[in-house]
C-alpha positions in Angstrom: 4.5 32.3 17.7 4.3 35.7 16.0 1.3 37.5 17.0 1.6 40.5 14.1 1.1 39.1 11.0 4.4 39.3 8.5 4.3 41.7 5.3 5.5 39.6 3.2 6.8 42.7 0.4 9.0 43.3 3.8 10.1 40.2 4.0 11.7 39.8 0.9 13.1 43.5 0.7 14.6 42.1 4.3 16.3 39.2 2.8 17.4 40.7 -0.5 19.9 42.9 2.3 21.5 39.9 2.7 24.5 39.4 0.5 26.9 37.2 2.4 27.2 36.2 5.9 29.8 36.8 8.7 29.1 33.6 10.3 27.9 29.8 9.6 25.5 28.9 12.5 25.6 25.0 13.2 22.4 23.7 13.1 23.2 19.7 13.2 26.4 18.2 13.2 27.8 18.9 9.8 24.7 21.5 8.9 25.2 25.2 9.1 23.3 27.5 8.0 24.3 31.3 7.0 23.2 35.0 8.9 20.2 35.1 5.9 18.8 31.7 6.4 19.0 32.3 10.0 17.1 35.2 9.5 14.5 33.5 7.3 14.0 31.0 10.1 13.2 33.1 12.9 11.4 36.1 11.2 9.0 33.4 8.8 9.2 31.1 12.0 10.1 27.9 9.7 13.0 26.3 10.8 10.7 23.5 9.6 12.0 24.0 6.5 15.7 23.7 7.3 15.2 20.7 9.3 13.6 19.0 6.2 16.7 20.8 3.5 18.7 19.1 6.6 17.1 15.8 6.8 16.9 15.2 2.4 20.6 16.9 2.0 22.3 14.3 4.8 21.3 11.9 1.7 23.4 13.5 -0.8 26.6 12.6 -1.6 29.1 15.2 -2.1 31.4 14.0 -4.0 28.7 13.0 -6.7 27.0 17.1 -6.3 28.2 19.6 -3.9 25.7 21.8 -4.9 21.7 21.7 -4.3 19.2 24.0 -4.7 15.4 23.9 -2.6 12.6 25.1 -3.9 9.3 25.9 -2.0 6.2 26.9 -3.5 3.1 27.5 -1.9 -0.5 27.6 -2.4 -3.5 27.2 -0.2 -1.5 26.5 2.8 -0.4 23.6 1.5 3.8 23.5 -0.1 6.1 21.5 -2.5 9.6 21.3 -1.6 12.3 19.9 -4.2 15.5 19.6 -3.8 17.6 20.0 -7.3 20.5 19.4 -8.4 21.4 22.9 -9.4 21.1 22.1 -13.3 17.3 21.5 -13.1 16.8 17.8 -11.8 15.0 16.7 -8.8 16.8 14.5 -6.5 14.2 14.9 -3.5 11.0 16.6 -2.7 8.1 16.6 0.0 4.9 17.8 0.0 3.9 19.7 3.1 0.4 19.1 3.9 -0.1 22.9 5.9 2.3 25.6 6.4 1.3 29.0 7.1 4.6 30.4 5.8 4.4 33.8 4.6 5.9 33.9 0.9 4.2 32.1 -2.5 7.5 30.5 -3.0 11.7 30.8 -1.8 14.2 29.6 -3.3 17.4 28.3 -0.8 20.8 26.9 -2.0 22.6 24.7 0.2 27.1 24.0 -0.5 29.6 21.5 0.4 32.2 23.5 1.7 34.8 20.8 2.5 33.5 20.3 5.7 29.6 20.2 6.1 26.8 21.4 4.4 25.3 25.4 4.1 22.4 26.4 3.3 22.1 30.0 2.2 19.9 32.3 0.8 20.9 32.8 -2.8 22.0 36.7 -2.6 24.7 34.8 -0.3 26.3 32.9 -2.7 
């Protein structure tokens, strides 16, 4: 657990630096994730948040959309996660009864890239 609380102004300036990735770290099976969402992960302590992008994406067919984008908003500790389809629909979503992440809301896109999924921050797409 982080002991220091995280600016979150530092946060973001932190992952706007990121604009593309040297390497796709597997998370599970055919789920990688990029050096930014990485990042994200272990500085906001939420790999929560890939494991549930993870666990609603695995449902997604990519053939029928190889392209999703999550969208977590929070308020009051509580958050709202859907996953769309990149043109504005919902095709999942979960609401998080307590987080203590440390932004009002990120955006994350996740890619079929022939061989697995990646989710990315979108200055890495």
């Amino acid at each position: 657990m982080n002991s220091t609380p995280i600016d979150p102004e530092q946060l973001l300036f932190e992952l706007s630096q990121f604009t593309g990735t040297n390497y796709y770290h597997r998370m599970y099976g055919n789920f990688y994730i990029t050096d930014g969402a990485k990042y994200l992960a272990e500085k906001a302590e939420c790999f929560w948040l890939l494991d549930l992008y993870w666990s609603h994406i695995m449902s997604i067919v990519p053939a029928d959309n190889e392209f999703t984008v999550l969208k977590l908003t929070v308020q009051d500790n509580k958050a709202s996660a859907v996953i769309e389809d990149g043109n504005g629909n919902a095709v999942a979503g979960q609401e998080i009864e307590y987080t203590d992440f440390p932004l009002p809301s990120i955006t994350l896109y996740c890619c079929w890239f022939g061989e697995g999924w990646v989710a990315m921050l979108p200055s890495e797409y």
